[in-house]
N, C-alpha and C positions, 0 to 999 in steps of 0.2 A: 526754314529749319534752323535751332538755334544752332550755334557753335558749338557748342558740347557737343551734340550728336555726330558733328564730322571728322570722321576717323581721319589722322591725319598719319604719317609715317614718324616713328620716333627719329629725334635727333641720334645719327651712327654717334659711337661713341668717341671721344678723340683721340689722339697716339699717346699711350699710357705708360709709365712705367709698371709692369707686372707686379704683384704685389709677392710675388715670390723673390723680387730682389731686393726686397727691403728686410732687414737684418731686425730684428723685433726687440731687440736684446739691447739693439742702437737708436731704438726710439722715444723720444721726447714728446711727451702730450703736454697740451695747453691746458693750464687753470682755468681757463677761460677763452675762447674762439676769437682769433686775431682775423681782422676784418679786410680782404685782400682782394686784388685784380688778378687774376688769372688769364694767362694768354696759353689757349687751347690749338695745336696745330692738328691737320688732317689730311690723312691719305688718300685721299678721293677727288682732292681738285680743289675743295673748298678755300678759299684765303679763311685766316687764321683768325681767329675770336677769341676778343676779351670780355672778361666775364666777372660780376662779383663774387665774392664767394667768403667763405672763414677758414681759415689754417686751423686746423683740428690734433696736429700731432708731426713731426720733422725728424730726420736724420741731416747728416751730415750734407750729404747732397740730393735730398726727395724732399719732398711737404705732401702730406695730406691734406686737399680741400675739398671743402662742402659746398655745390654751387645748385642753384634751380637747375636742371636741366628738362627739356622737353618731352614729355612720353608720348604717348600716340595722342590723346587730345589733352590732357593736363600737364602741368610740369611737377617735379620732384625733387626732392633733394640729395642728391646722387654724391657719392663719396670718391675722388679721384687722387691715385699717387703722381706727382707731378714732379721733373725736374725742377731743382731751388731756383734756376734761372727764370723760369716763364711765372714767377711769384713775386710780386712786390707788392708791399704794405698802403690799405687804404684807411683814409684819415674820415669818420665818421663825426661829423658838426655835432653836437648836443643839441637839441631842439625844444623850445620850451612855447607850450601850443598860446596862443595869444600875445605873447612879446617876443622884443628884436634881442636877439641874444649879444 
């Protein structure tokens, strides 16, 4: 049976800030998607996971990021408000296909 066909259980979601406490009025969005590690905690038992992901828009103390997340057999690109604390900046190398940069 290939992989696709088995249903898998989605990834629960992680401990979020509600997007009801984010002040709309106080948000900054990105020109362009800042490229970040994301440490995601969970109420369930799990130890905690980091994850790539893009800063998509920030308040004072939240970031909105954009990370793959798991659905039942594929993943997605799911949008999470996060404390500014579990968010720090990843440095993406330029790659140029055939030479050593």
């Amino acid at each position: 049976m290939s992989a696709l066909n088995q249903h898998d259980e989605p990834d629960r979601d992680p401990l979020l800030v509600p997007r009801t406490a984010i002040e709309s009025r106080k948000v900054t969005h990105a020109h362009r998607s800042i490229p970040v590690w994301v440490r995601f905690a969970f109420d369930d038992g799990r130890p905690e996971q980091t994850d790539k992901g893009f800063a998509l828009a920030w308040t004072d103390r939240h970031v909105l990021v954009q990370v793959l997340w798991r659905m039942s057999y594929y993943q997605a690109a799911r949008e999470f408000w996060v404390e500014a604390g579990q968010v720090r900046r990843r440095l993406i190398e330029p790659q140029w296909i055939g030479r050593t940069a």
